[in-house]
VOBA-1610 file (N, C-alpha, C; in pm, whole numbers, padded with zeros to 5 digits, always signed):
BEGIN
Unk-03363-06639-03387Unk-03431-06541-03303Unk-03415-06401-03363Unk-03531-06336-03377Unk-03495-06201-03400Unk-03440-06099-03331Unk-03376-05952-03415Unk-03287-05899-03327Unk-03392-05755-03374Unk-03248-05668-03318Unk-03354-05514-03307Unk-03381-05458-03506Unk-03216-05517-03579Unk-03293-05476-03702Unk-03372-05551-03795Unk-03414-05694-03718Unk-03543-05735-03773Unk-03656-05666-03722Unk-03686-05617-03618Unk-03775-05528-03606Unk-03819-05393-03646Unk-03675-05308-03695Unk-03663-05206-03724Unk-03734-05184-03853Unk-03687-05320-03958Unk-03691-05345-04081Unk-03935-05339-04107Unk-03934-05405-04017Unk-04084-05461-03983Unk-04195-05348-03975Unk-04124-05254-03862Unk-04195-05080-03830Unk-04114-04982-03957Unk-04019-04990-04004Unk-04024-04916-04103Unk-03963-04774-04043Unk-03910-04807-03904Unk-03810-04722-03858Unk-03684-04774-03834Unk-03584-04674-03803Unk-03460-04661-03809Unk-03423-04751-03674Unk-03270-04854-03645Unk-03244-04925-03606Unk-03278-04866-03379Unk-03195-04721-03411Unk-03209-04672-03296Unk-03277-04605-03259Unk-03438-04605-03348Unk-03553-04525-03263Unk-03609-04670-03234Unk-03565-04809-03275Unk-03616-04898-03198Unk-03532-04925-03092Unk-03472-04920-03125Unk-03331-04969-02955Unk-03419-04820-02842Unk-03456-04692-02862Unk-03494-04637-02733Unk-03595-04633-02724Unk-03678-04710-02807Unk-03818-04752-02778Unk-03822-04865-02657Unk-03766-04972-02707Unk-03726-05100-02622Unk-03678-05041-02483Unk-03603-04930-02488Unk-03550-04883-02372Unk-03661-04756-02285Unk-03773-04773-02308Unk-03859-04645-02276Unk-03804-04514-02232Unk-03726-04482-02355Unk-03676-04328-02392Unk-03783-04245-02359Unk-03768-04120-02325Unk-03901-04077-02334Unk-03897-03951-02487Unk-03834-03976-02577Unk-03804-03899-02698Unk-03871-03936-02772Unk-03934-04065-02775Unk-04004-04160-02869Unk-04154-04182-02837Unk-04220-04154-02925Unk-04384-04152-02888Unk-04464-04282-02818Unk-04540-04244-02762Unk-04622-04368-02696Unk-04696-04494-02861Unk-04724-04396-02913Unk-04808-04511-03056Unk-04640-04578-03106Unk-04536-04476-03125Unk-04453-04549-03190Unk-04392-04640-03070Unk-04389-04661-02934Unk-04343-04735-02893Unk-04403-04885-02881Unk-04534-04863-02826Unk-04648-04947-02860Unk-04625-05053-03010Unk-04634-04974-03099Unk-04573-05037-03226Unk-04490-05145-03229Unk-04386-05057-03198Unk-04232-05181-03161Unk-04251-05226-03033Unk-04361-05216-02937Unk-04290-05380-02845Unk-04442-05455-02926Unk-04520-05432-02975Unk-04620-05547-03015Unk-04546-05616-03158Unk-04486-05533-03266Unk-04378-05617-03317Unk-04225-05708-03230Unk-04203-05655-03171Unk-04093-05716-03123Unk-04165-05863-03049Unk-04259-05870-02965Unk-04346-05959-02927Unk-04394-06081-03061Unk-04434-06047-03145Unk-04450-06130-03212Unk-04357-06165-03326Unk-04224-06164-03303Unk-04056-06192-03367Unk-04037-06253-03243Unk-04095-06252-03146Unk-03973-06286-03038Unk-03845-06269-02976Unk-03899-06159-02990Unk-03763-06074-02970Unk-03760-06049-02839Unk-03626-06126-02721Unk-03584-06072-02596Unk-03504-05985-02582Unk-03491-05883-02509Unk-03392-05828-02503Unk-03292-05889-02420Unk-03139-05854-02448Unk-03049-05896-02350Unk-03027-05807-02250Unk-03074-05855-02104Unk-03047-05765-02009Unk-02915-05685-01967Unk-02825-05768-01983Unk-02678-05701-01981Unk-02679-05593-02048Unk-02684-05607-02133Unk-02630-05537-02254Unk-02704-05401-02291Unk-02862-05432-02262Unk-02949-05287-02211Unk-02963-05235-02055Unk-02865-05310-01969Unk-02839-05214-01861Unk-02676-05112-01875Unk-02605-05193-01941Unk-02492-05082-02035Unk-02535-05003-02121Unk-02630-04990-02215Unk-02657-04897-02271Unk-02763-04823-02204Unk-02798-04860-02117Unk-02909-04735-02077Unk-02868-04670-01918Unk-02806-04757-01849Unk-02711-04745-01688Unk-02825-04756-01636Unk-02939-04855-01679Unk-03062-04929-01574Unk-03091-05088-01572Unk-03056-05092-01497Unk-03111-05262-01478Unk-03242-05303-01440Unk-03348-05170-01462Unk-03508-05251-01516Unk-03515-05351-01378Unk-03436-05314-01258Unk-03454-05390-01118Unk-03521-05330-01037Unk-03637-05330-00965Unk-03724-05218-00867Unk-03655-05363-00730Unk-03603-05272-00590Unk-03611-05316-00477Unk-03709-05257-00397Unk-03769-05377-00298Unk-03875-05347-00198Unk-03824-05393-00086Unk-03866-05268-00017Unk-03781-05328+00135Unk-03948-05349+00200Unk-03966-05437+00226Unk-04103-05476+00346Unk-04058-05581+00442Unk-04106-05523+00601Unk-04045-05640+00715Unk-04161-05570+00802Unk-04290-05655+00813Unk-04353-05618+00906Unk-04355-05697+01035Unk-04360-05606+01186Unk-04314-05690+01281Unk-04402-05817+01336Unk-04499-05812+01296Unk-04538-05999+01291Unk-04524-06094+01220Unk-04421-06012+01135Unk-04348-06137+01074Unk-04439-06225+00980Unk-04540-06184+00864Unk-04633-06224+00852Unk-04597-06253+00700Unk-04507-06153+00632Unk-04446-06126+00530Unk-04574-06131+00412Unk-04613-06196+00321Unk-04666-06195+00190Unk-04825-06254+00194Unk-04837-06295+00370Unk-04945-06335+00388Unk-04995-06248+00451Unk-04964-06145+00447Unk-05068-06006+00518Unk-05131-05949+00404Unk-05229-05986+00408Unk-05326-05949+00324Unk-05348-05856+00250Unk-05314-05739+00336Unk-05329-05593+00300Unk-05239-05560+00223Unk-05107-05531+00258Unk-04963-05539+00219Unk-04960-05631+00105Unk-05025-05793+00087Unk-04968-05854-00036Unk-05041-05802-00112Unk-05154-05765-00136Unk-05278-05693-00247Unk-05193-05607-00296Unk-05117-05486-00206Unk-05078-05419-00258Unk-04915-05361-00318Unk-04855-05478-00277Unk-04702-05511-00350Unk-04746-05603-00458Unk-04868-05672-00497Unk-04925-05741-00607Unk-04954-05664-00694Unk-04993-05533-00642Unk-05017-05413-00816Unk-04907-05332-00809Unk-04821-05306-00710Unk-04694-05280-00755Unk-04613-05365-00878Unk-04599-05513-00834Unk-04547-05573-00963Unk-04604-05597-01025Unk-04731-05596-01097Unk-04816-05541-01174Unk-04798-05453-01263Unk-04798-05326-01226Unk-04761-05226-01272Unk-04634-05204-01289Unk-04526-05244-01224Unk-04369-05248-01276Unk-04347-05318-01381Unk-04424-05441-01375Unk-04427-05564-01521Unk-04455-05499-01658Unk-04546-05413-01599Unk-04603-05338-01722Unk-04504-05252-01791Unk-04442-05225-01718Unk-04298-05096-01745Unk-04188-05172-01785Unk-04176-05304-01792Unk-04082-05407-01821Unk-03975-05427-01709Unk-04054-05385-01572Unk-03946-05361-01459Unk-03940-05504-01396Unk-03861-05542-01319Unk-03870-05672-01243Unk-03837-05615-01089Unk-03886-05695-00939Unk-03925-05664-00834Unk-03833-05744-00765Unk-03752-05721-00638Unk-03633-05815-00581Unk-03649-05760-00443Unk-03699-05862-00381Unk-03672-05821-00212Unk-03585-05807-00107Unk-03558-05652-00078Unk-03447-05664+00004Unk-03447-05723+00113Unk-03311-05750+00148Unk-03332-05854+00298Unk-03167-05839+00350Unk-03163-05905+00440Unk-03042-05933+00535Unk-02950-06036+00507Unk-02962-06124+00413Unk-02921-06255+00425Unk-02782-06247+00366Unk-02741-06117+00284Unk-02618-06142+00234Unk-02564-06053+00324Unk-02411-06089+00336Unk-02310-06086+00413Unk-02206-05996+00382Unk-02119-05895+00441Unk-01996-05873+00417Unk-01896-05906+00554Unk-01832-05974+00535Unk-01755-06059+00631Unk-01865-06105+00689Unk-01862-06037+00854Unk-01961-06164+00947Unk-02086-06036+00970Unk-02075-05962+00900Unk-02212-05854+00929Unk-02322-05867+00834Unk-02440-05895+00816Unk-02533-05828+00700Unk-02496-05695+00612Unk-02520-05708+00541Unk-02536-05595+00437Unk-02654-05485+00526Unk-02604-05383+00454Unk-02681-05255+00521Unk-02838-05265+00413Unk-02895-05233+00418Unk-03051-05196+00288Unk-02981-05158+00159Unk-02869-05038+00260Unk-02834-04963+00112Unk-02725-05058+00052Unk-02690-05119+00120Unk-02519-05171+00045Unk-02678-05284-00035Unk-02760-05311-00006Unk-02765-05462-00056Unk-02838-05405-00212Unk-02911-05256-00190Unk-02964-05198-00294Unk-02824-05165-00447Unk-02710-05158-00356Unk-02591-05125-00440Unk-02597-05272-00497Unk-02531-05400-00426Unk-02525-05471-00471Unk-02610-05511-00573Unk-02724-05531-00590Unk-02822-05581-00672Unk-02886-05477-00757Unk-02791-05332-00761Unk-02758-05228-00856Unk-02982-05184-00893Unk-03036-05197-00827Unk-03145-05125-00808Unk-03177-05025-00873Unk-03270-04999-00975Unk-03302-04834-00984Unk-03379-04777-00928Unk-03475-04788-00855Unk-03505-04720-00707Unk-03578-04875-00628Unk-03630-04782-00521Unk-03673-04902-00451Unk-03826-04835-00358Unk-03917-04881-00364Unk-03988-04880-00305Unk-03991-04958-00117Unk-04051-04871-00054Unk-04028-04895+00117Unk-04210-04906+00203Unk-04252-05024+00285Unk-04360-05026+00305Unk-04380-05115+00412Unk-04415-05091+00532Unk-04473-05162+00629Unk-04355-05158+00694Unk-04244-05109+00767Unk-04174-05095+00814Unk-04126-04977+00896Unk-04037-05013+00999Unk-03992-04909+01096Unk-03935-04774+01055Unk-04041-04673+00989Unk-03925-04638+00908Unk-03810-04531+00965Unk-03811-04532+01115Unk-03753-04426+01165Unk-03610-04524+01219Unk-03567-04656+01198Unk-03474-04686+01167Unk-03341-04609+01091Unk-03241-04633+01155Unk-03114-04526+01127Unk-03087-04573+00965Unk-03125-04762+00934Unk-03040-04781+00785Unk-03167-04779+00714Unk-03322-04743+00719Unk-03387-04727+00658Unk-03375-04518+00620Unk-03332-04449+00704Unk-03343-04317+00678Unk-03219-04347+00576Unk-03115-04384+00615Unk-03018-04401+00495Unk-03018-04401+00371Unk-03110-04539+00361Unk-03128-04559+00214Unk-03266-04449+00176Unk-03336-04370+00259Unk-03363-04280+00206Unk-03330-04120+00141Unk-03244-04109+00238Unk-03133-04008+00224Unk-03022-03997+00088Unk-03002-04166+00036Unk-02964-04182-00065Unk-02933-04078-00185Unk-02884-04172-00288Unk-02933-04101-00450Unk-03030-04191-00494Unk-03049-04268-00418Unk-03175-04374-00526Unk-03305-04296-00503Unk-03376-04333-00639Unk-03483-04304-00612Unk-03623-04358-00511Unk-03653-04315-00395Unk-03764-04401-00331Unk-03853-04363-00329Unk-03951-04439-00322Unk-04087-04429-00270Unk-04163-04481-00154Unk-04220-04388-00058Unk-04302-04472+00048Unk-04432-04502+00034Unk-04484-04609+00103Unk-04613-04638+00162Unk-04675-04562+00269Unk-04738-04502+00262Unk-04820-04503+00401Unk-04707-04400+00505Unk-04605-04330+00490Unk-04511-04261+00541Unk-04447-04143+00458Unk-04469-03990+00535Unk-04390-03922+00399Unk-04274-03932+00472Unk-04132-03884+00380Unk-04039-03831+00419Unk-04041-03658+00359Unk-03993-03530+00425Unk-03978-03478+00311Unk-03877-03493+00148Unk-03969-03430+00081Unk-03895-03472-00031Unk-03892-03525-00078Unk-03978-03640-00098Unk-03954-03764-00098Unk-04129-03828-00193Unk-04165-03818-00268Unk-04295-03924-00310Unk-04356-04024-00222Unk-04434-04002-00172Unk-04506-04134-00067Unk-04626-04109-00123Unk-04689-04254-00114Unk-04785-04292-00156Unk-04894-04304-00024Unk-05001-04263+00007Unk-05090-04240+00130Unk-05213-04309+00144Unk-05277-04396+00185Unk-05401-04431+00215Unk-05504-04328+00304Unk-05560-04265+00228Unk-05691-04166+00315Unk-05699-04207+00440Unk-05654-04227+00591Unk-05643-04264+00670Unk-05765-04191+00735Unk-05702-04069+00754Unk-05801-03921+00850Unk-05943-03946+00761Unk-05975-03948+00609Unk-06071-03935+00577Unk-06179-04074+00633Unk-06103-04180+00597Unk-06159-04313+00606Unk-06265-04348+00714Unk-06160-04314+00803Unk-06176-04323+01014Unk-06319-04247+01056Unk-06264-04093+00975Unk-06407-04035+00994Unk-06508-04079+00941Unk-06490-04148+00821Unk-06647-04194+00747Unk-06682-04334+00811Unk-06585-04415+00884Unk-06665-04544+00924Unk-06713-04507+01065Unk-06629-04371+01126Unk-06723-04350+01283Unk-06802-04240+01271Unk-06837-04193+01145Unk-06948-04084+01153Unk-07056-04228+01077Unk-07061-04325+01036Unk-07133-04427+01014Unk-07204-04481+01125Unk-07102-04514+01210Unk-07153-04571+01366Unk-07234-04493+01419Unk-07207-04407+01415Unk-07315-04253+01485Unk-07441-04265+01434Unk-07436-04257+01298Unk-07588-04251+01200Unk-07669-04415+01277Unk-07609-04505+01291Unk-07634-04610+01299Unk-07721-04618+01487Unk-07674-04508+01573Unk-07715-04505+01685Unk-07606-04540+01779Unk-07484-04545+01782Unk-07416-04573+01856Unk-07346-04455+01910Unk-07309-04442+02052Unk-07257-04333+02149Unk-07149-04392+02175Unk-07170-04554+02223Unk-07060-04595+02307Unk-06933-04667+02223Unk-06843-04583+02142Unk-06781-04664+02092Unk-06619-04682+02125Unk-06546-04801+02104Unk-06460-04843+02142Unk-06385-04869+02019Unk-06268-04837+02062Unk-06144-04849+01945Unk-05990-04916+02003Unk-06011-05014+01930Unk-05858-05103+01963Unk-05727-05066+01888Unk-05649-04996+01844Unk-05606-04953+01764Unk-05447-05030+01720Unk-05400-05035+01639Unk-05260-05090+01621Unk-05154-04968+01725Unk-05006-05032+01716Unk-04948-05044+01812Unk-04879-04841+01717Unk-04809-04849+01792Unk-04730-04658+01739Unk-04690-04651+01602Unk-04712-04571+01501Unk-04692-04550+01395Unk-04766-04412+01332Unk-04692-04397+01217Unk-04785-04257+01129Unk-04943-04313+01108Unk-04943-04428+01045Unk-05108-04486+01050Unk-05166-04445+01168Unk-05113-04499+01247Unk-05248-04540+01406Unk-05252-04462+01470Unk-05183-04291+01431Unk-05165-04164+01479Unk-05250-04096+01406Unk-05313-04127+01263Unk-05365-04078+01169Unk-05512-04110+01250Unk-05506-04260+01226Unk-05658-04312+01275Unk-05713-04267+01393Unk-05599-04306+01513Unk-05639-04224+01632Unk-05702-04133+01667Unk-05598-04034+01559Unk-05655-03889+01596Unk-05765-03894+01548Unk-05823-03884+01424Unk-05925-03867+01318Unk-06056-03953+01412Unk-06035-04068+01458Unk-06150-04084+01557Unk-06186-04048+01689Unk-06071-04003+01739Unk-06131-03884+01876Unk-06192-03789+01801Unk-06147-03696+01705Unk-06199-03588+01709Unk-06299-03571+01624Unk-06371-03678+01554Unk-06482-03722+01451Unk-06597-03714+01543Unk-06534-03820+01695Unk-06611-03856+01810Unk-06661-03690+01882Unk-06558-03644+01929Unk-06576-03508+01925Unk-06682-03402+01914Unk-06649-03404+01744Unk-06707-03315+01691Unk-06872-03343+01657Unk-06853-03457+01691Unk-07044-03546+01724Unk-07083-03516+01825Unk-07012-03420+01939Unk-07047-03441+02073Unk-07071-03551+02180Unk-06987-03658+02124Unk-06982-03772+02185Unk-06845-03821+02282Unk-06860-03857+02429Unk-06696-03883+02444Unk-06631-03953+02436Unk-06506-04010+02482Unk-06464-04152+02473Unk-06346-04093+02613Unk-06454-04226+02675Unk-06390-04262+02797Unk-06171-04324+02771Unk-06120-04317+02856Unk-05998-04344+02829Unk-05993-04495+02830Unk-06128-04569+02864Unk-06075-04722+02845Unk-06146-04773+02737Unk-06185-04709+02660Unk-06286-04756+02538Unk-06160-04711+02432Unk-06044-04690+02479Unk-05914-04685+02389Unk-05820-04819+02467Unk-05718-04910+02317Unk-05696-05006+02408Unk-05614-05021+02275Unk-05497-05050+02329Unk-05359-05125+02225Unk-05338-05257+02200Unk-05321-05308+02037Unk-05310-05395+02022Unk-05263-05424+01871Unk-05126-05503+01868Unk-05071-05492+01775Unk-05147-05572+01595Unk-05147-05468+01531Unk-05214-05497+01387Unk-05193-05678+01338Unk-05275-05735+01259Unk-05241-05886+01217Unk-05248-05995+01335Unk-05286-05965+01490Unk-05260-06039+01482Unk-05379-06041+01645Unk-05416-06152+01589Unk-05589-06227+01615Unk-05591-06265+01790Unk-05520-06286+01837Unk-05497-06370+01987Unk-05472-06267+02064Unk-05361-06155+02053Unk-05312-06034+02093Unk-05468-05952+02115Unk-05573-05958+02014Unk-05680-05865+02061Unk-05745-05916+02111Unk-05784-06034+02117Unk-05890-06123+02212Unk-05908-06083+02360Unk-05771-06053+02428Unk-05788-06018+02559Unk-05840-05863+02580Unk-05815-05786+02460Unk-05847-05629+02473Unk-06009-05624+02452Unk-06060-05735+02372Unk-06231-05697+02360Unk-06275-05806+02496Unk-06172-05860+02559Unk-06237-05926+02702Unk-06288-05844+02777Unk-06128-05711+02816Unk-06154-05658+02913Unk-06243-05531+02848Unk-06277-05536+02755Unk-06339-05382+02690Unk-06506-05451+02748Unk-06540-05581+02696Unk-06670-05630+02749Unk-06721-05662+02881Unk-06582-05667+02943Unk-06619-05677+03100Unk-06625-05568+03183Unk-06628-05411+03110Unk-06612-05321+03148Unk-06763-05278+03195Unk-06810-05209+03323Unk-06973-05207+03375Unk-07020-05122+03287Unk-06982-05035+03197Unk-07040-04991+03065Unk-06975-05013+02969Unk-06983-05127+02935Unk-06967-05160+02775Unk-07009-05118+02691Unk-06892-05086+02613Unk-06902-05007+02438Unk-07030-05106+02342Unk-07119-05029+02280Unk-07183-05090+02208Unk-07176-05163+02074Unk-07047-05062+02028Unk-06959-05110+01911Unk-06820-05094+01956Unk-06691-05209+01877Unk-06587-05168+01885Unk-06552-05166+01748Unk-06409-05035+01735Unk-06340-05044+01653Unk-06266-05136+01623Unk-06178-05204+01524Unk-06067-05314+01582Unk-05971-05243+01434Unk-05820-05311+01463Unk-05703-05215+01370Unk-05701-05253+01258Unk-05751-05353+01193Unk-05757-05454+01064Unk-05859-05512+01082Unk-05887-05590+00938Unk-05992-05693+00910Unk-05925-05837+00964Unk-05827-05902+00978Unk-05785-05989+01040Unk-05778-06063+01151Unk-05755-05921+01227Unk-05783-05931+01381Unk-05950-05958+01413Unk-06056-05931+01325Unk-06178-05965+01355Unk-06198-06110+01329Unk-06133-06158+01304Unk-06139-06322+01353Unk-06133-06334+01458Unk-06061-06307+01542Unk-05976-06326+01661Unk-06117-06285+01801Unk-06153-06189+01701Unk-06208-06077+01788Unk-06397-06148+01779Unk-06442-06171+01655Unk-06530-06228+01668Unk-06538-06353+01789Unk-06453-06447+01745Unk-06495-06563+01836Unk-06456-06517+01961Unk-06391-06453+02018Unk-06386-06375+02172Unk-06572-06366+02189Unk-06615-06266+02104Unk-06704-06231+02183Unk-06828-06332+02179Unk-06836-06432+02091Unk-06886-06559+02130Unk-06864-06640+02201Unk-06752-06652+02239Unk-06687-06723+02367Unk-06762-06645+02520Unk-06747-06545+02492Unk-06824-06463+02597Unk-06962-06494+02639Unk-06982-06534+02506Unk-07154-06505+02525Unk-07241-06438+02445Unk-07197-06353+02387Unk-07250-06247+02288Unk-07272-06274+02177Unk-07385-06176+02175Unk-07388-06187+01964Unk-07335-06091+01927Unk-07335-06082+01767Unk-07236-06009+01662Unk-07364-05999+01583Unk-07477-05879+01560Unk-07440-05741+01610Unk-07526-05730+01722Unk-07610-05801+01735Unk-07783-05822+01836Unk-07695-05765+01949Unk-07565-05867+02023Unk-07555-05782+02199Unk-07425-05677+02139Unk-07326-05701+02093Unk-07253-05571+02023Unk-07171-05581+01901Unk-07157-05431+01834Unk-07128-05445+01690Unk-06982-05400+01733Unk-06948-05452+01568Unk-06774-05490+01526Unk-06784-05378+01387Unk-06621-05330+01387Unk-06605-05283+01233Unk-06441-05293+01244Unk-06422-05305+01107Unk-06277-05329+01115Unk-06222-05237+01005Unk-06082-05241+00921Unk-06076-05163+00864Unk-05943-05203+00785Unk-05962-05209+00665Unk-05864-05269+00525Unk-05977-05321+00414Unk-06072-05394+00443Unk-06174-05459+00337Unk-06142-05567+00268Unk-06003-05631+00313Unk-05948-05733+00242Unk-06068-05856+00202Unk-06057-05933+00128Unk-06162-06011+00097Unk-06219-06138+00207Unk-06082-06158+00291Unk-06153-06248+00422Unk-06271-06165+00491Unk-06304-06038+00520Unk-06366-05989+00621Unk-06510-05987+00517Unk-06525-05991+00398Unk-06671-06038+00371Unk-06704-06135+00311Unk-06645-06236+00357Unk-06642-06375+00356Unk-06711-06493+00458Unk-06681-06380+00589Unk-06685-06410+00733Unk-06807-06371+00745Unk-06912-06455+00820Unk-07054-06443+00866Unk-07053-06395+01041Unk-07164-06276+01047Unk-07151-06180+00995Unk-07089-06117+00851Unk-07084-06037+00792Unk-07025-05996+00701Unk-06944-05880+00795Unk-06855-05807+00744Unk-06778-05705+00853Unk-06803-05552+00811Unk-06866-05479+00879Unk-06828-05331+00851Unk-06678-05310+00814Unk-06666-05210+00751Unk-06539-05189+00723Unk-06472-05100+00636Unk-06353-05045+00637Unk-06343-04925+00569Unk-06243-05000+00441Unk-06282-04994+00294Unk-06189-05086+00220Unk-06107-04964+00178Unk-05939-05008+00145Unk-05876-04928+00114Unk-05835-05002+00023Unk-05812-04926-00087Unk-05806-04907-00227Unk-05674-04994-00316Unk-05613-05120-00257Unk-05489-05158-00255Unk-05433-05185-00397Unk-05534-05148-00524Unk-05495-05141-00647Unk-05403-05032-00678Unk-05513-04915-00669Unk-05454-04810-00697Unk-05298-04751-00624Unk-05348-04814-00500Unk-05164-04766-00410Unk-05044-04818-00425Unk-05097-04965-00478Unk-04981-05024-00545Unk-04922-04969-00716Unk-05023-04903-00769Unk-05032-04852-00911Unk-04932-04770-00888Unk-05004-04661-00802Unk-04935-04509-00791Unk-04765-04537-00749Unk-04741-04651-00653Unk-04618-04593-00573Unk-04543-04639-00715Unk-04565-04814-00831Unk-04459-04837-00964Unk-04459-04749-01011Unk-04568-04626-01053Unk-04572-04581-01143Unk-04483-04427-01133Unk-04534-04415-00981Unk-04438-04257-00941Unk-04270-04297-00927Unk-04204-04408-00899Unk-04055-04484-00895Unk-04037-04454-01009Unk-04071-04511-01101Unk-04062-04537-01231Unk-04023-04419-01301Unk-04130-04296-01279Unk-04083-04155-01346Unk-04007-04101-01308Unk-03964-04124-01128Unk-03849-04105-01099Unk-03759-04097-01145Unk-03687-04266-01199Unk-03589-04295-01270Unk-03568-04259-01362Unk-03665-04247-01452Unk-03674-04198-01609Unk-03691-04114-01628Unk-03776-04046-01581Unk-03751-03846-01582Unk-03726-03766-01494Unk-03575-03789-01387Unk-03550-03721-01321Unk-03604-03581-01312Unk-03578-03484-01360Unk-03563-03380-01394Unk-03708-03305-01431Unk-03808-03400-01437Unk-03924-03325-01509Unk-04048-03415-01393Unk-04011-03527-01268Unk-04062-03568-01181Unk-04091-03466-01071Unk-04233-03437-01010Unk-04234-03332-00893Unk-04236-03487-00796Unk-04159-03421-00654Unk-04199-03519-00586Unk-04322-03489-00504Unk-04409-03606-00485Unk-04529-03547-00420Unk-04591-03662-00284Unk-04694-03580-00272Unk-04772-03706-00138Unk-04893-03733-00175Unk-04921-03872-00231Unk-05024-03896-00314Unk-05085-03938-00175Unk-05246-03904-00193Unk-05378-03943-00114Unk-05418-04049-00209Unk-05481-04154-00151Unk-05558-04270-00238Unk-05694-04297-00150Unk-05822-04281-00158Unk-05917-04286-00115Unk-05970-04374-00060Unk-06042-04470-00006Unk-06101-04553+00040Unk-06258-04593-00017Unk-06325-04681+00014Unk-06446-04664+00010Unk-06532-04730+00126Unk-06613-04729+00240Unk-06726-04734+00360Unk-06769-04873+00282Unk-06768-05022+00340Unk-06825-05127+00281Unk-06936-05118+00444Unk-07052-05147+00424Unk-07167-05182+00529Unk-07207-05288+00534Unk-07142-05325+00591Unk-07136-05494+00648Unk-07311-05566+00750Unk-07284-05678+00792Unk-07395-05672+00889Unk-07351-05692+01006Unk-07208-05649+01078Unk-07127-05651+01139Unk-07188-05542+01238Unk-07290-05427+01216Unk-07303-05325+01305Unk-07434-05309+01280Unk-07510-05316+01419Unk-07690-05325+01407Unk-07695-05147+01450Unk-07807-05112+01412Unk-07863-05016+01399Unk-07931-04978+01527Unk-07937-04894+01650Unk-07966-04902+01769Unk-08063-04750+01809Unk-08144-04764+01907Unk-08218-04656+01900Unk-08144-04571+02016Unk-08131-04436+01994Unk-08066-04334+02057Unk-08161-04332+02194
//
């Protein structure tokens, strides 16, 4: 098997501008690093992890803390798309991805986030879909590790953002163009999201001169399909029924569709649906779904890639609050109605 000064020998550089190449120094140029891992790749050359977490004091380990409360874990659609270009993009950095959890022990207690981030010696950790106003999640933010959020700033702190306010407004200034007054919004349960969305669609509604009655607003927790069924019951049995509803995800419009066929109704002829993530079930589903797609490449890109400089260039990293955009998919989920 080859080692670092068969490679060295190969590029025609010196033993230890390949050892901090291998180690993504940042002293060493992008062409010359490039160089030595496409030689080292074809020598076969592994590195030994031990031995380059002693010489560099990184173990090339990214932790993710994700626990969303329906318990849905890697099958939430939204969330797996986008911890999928997180390790993606960490792979790319030669990083590897380890999920934090509860399961290890000190005596008869769980490990704290942070003790378990110590244990499994972490160089930062990315945080997403979770409570984050939890006492051992502020902890491990409060930390020295480096973190990153989803969808939550802390100050100080790099979070990664989904255009929420922008999104909301462009799929209910859509509904408007489309002829609709009466619209209804089911929204997920308390959080920075559904405070974002909330707001951004009252006052979109608003600023259209349109109102929204207090029952054409209606709670119902994100992911999960049975939980909204009864909210578009009583939203349709209401003596003025909304002509369109909002709903908190693309998921829940399963749930939510066959409700209103069960009812009686069509989807869009007696009333229209829009949902909001764009995951690939919702235009799959006949109808096709209005819907606001959010961008789950890029958010997973941004949060490896902003950790990452963290770690490696302390000192020359701003921390920031990245926006990631969306894009309006027009489904046949919402008919077009005369004012």
């Amino acid at each position: 098997m080859a080692n670092i000064r068969d490679i060295a020998e190969r590029c025609g550089l010196s033993v230890s501008t390949v050892s901090k190449a291998l180690n993504s120094y940042s002293d060493v140029s992008g062409e010359t690093r490039r160089r030595v891992l496409k030689t080292a790749e074809e020598c076969g050359y592994f590195p030994n992890s031990i031995a380059r977490a002693l010489k560099t004091n990184r173990t090339h380990n990214l932790g993710v803390l994700f626990v969303d409360e329906a318990q849905s874990g890697l099958k939430h659609d939204y969330f797996a798309a986008v911890l999928d270009s997180f390790k993606v993009a960490a792979e790319r950095h030669f990083y590897d991805i380890t999920f934090i959890n509860h399961t290890i022990k000190i005596g008869n207690r769980p490990m704290t986030y942070l003790e378990h981030c110590r244990y499994r010696n972490f160089d930062g950790v990315c945080i997403a879909c979770i409570d984050f106003q939890k006492p051992e999640v502020i902890e491990l933010v409060n930390s020295d590790l480096p973190v990153v959020t989803i969808d939550h700033v802390f100050n100080n702190h790099t979070s990664i953002n989904s255009a929420n306010v922008q999104g909301m407004r462009e799929l209910v200034t859509y509904l408007y163009k489309m002829g609709h007054r009466k619209i209804a919004y089911i929204h997920g349960e308390k959080s920075a999201v559904t405070e974002q969305r909330l707001t951004s669609f009252c006052k979109t509604l608003t600023n259209l001169g349109v109102a929204t009655p207090p029952q054409y607003l209606a709670v119902s927790p994100y992911h999960d399909p049975e939980a909204v069924r009864s909210r578009v019951r009583e939203m349709l049995a209401l003596p003025e029924r909304p002509t369109c509803i909002v709903l908190p995800d693309d998921y829940v419009a399963l749930g939510a569709m066959e409700e209103i066929e069960t009812m009686g109704f069509r989807i869009p002829e007696d009333v229209s649906i829009a949902g909001y993530d764009g995951i690939p079930l919702s235009q799959a589903i006949r109808p096709r779904l209005t819907t606001l797609k959010q961008d789950t490449e890029q958010l997973g890109r941004e949060a490896a890639e902003r950790l990452i400089a963290q770690i490696e260039n302390p000192l020359t990293t701003i921390m920031e609050n990245v926006t990631v955009v969306g894009k309006l998919i027009r489904g046949q989920s919402v008919a077009g109605i005369s004012v």
